[in-house]
Structure formats: structure tokens, C-alpha cells
C-alpha positions in Angstrom: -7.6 -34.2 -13.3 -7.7 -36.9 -16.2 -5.1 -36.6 -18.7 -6.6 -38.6 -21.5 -8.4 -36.7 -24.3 -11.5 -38.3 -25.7 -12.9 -37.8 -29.3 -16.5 -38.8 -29.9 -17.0 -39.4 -33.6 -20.8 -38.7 -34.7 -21.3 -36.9 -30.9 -25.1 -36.6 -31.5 -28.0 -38.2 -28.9 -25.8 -39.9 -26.6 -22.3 -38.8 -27.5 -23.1 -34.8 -26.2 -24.3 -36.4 -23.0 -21.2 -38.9 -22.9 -18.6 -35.7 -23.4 -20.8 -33.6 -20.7 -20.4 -36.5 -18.1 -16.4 -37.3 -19.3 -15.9 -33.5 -19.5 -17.6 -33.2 -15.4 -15.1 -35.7 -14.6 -12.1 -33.7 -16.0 -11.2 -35.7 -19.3 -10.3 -33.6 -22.2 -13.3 -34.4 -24.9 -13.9 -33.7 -28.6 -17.3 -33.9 -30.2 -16.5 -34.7 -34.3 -20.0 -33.7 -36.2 -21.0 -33.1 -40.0 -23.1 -30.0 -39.7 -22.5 -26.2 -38.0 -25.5 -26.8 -36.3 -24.5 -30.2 -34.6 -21.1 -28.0 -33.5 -22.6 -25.6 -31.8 -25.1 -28.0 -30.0 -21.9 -30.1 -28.8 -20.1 -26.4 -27.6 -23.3 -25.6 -26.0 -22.8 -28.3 -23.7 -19.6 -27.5 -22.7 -17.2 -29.2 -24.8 -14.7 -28.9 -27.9 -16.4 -29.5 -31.2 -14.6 -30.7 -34.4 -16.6 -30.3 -37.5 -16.1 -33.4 -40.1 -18.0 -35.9 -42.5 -16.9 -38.8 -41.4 -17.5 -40.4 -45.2 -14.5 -38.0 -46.2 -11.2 -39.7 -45.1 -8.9 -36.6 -44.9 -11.2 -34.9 -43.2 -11.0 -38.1 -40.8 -7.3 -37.3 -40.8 -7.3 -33.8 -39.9 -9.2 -34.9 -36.4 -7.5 -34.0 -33.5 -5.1 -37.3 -31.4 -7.5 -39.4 -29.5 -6.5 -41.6 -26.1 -9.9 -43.2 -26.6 -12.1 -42.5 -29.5 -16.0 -43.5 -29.2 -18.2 -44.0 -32.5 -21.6 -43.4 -32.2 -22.5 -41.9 -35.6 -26.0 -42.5 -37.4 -26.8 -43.1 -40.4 -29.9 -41.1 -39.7 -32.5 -44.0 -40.2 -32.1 -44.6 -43.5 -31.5 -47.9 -44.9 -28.2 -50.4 -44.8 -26.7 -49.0 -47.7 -26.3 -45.4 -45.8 -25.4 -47.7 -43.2 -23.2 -49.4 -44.5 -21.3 -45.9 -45.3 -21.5 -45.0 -42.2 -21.1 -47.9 -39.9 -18.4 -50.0 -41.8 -16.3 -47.9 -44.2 -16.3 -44.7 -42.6 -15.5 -47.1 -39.1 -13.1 -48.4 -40.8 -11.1 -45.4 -42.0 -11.7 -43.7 -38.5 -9.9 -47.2 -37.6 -6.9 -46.8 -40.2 -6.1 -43.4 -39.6 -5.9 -43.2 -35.9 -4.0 -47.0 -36.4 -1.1 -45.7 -38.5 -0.6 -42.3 -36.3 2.2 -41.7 -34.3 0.3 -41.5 -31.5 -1.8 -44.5 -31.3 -5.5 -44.7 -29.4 -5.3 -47.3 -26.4 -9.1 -48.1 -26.9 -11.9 -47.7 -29.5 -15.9 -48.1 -28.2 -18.4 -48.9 -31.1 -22.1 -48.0 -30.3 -24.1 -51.2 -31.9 -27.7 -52.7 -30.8 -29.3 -54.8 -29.9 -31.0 -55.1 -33.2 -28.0 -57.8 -34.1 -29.9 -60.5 -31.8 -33.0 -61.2 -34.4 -36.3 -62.3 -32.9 -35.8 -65.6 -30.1 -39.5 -65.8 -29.1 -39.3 -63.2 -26.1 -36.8 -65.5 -24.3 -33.5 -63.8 -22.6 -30.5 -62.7 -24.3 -27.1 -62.1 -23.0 -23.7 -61.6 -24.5 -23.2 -65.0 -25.0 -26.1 -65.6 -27.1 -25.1 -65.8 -31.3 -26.0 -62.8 -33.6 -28.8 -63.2 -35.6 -29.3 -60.3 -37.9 -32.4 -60.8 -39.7 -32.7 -57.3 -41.8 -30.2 -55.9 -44.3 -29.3 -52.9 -42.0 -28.7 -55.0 -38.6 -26.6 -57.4 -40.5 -24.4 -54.3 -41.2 -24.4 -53.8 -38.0 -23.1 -57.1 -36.7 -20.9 -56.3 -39.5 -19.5 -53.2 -37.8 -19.1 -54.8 -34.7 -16.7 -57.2 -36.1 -14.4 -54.2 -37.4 -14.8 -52.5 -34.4 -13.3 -55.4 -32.0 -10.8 -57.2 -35.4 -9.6 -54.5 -37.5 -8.8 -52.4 -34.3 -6.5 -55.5 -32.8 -4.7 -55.4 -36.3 -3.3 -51.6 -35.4 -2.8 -52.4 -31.0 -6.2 -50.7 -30.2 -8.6 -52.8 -27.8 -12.3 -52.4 -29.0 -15.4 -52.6 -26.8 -18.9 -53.0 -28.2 -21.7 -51.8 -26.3 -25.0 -52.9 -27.6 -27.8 -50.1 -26.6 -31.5 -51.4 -26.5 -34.2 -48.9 -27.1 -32.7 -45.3 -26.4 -35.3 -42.8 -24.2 -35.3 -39.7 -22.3 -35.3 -36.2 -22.9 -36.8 -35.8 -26.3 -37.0 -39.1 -26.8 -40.1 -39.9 -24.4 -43.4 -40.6 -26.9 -45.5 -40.6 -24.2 -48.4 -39.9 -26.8 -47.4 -43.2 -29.0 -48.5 -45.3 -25.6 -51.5 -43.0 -24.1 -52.9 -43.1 -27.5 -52.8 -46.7 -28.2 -53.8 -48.9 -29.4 -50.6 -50.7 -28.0 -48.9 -54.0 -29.8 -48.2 -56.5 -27.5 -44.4 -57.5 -27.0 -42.0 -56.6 -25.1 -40.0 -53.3 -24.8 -36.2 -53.3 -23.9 -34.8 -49.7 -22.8 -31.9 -47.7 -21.6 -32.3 -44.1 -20.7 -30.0 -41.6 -22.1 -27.9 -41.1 -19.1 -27.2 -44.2 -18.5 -26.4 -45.3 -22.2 -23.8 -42.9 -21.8 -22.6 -43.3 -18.5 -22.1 -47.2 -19.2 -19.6 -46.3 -22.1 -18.2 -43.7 -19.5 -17.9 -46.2 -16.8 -16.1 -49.1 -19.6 -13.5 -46.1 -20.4 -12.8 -44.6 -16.9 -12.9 -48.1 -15.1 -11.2 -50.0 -18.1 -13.7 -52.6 -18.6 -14.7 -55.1 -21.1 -11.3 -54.4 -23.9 -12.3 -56.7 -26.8 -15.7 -57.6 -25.2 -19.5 -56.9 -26.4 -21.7 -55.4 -23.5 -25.4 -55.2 -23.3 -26.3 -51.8 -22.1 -30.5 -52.2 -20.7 -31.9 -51.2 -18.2 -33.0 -54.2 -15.6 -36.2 -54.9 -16.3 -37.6 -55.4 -20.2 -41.5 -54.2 -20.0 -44.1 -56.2 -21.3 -45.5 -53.3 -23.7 -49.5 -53.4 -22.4 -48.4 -53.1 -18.6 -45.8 -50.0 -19.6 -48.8 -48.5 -21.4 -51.1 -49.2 -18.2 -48.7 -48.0 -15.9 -47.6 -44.3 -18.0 -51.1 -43.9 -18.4 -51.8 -44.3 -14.7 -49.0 -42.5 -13.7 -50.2 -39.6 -15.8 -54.1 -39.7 -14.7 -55.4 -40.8 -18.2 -57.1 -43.5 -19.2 -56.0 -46.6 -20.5 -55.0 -47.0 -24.3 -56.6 -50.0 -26.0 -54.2 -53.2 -26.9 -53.8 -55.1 -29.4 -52.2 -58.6 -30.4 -49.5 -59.2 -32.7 -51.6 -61.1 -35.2 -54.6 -58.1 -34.8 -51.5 -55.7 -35.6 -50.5 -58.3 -38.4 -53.5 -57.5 -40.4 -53.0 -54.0 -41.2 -52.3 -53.9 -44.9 -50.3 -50.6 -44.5 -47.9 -51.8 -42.6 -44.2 -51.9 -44.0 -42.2 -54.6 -44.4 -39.5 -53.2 -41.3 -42.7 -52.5 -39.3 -43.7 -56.5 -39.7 -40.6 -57.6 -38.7 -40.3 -55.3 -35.5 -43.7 -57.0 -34.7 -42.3 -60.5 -35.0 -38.9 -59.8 -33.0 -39.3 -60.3 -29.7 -36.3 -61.3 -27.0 -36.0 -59.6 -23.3 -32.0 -58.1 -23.2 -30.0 -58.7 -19.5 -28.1 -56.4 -18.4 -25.9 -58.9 -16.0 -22.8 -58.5 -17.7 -23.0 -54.7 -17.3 -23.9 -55.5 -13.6 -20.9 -57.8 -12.9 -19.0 -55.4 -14.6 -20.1 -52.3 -11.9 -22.3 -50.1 -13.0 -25.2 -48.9 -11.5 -27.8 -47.3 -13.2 -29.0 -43.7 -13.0 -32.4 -45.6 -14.1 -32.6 -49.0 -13.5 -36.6 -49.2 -15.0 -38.8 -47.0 -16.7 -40.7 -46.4 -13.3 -37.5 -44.0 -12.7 -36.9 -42.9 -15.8 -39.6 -41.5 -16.9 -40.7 -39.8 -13.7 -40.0 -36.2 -15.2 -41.5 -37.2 -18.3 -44.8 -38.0 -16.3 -44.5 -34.5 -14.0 -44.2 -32.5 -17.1 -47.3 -33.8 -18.7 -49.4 -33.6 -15.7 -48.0 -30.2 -15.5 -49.3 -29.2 -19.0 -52.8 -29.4 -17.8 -53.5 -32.9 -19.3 -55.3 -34.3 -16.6 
């Protein structure tokens, strides 16, 4: 049986299927979230909740000791100042408070993404390619990821970043946004839910990457037109109609953060993550979204 206790601070999307897979395993896990609702959701999977706002710093006090603490709060899509809040200061406090207890955390994960990389043309990154934030919000969070790994050296806790690409799975499939169409080309970089979680379960359990960033993706980015061809095969419907960037481009209601998703383009490698051990649950979308794909068909949408 594990001994270490893990609290999961903002344990929403991935951080109730994290504690479910650290709690099968026989670690002792905490989910930390703001609302009653969020609590019961966490004890409904099986695990301790702890209700806090993490923008309130005694509540961030009160919080139950922590061997390793994960943060993997949202700011709920809003924009960098409410990210800011979230990812930086309240970061930092979680930081300070479990730095100056008695009882000091060994290690610290931060959830980033891969948002901090900008646009590079659709050519390859890795983790040894700079940060290029190009909006307000993911230059907070390349900001975050700085306090995550420096300001948790300053109090003797080793910080990991893992950087999630596009989060999908249950819930979280919009099959209709790609058998609708029409589909912008680009290219799509994923992760499936269980195995976002299970690679910051495998960094605690194994004790990878301390002080290191890690791309969690899958291994293969999907050019977006043959993702769309292949889910609407797979689900006996007809292909969507495409589109180009520059046909997209001309839309005149499209938002300034919807422009710039358009022009970012990079295909994320999952190497490191590789090198390191894991193996994913879902190494393509061909596998993970083969229960997506049987539940459709089984709605009678053929």
C-alpha cells in the first residue's frame, strides 16, 4: 500500500480521474474544489474532497499536508486576468504555504499547455523548443510554469510541468463539431483524458522528470480534414465539407482568439514522455474515440 498522500488542487476534468487512478493504486488522495457541487463529484469517485477557493490564502492554509500536491485548476475560460488569479498568484500561495509548513511536499506537478509554444508553421515541437506565447492568457501561462519549477526550488520542492495538448474523451468528444463541418484545415494535437492523467500518475509514482517540462500527446498529431474523414467513416455518415485557413480567414464574425487558433499551427511529440516510460492507454484518436464512435452508431444515427 502507498504511504504518500496526494492533494489535487482544482481536482476538476483531469484531476478526479488522476485521484481515481492514484486512489486504485493505494495512495491516499485529496481532491481541493471551490463549489459543493465539485465536492461531491470528487467523493463520488471515490476519494476525499476538500472544499476551498484557491484565490483565498487561509483557506489554502487550512488544506490538509500534501507528499505531492498537483495543480490543475481552471480559470474556467475566461481571459488572462482570471488567469492570472488563478494560475500565478493563487499558484503561488499554494506554493508558500505548503513551502513554510512543517511538513514540507517532496514534489509539486503544474498542469500547463501546450498553448505556451505559439504558432511554428505546423513543424514539430518538443521540450526543447523555446516558449512562444503569443496571447495575453498563454503568456500567463508560461508565466506559471516558471513559478511552478523556480519558486518551488526556493522552499526544497522539485516541480514538474506537464504540458497537456488538446484534452478529449468522455464528455469531451464533439463528435458533431467534425460530422457537421465544414472543417478548418490544420492540424489537431490530442491527449485523451486517461492518459493525461495517467502521465502525471506515472511522473509521481515512477519519479520522473523533478524540475523538468513534459509534453503529454498522444503519438500522432491529426491533420484536421483526415480526423474528420476518418470519425465520419467510422460513424457511417457522410463526409463534412473543408475548408482552408484563408476561406476560414474571411469570416467577419470571427473573434480575435478564434483568428489566432487558425494561424497557430505546430505538431507536439510525445518522445520525451516515451523515453521517460509511459505507454498510452490511447496512443491515437483511432483508439480513443472508439466508444465515442459505438455510442453514436448506437443512437440510431446511421
Amino acid at each position: 500500500m502507498a504511504g504518500e498522500r496526494v492533494v489535487i488542487l482544482g481536482c476538476g476534468y483531469i484531476g478526479i480521474e488522476l485521484g481515481r487512478q492514484l486512489t486504485d493504486e493505494g495512495y491516499d488522495v485529496v481532491g481541493v474544489r471551490r463549489s459543493e457541487s465539485g465536492c461531491q463529484a470528487i467523493e463520488a469517485a471515490g476519494f476525499t474532497a476538500a472544499q476551498a477557493d484557491l484565490t483565498d490564502r487561509q483557506a489554502i492554509d487550512d488544506l490538509p499536508t500534501a507528499d505531492w500536491l498537483v495543480f490543475a485548476a481552471s480559470s474556467g475560460g475566461r481571459g488572462a486576468e482570471a488567469a492570472e488569479k488563478i494560475y500565478v498568484d493563487a499558484l503561488s500561495d499554494v506554493i508558500e504555504s505548503y513551502g513554510t509548513r512543517e511538513a514540507v511536499p517532496d514534489r509539486l506537478v503544474y498542469t500547463s499547455s501546450t498553448g505556451v509554444y505559439g504558432d511554428h508553421g505546423g513543424e514539430w515541437v518538443d521540450e526543447s523548443t523555446p516558449l512562444d506565447p503569443t496571447t495575453d492568457k498563454t503568456r500567463v501561462l508560461a508565466e506559471a510554469e516558471r513559478v511552478a519549477r523556480e519558486k518551488s526550488a526556493q522552499y526544497g520542492i522539485d516541480g514538474t510541468v506537464a504540458r497537456f495538448s488538446g484534452l478529449y474523451g468522455p464528455d469531451r468528444y464533439r463528435l458533431e463539431r467534425y460530422l457537421s463541418g465544414p472543417v478548418t484545415a490544420g492540424y489537431l494535437n490530442m491527449v485523451h483524458q486517461a492518459d493525461a492523467a495517467g502521465a502525471v500518475a506515472f511522473l509521481l509514482t515512477h519519479d520522473r522528470a523533478r524540475d523538468e517540462a513534459v509534453l503529454v500527446t498522444d503519438d500522432e498529431p491529426a491533420d484536421k480534414w483526415d480526423f474528420a474523414d476518418w470519425l465520419a467513416n467510422a460513424c457511417g455518415v457522410p463526409e463534412p465539407d473543408k475548408q482552408t485557413k484563408q476561406e476560414r480567414l474571411t469570416d467577419s464574425g470571427l473573434s480575435d482568439a478564434g483568428r489566432r487558433r487558425i494561424l497557430t499551427s505546430k505538431r507536439c511529440s510525445n518522445a520525451y514522455l516515451r523515453e521517460l516510460g509511459y505507454d498510452l492507454q490511447y496512443p491515437t484518436f483511432r483508439e480513443g474515440y472508439r466508444a465515442a464512435v459505438s455510442a453514436y452508431r448506437d443512437a440510431d444515427h446511421e
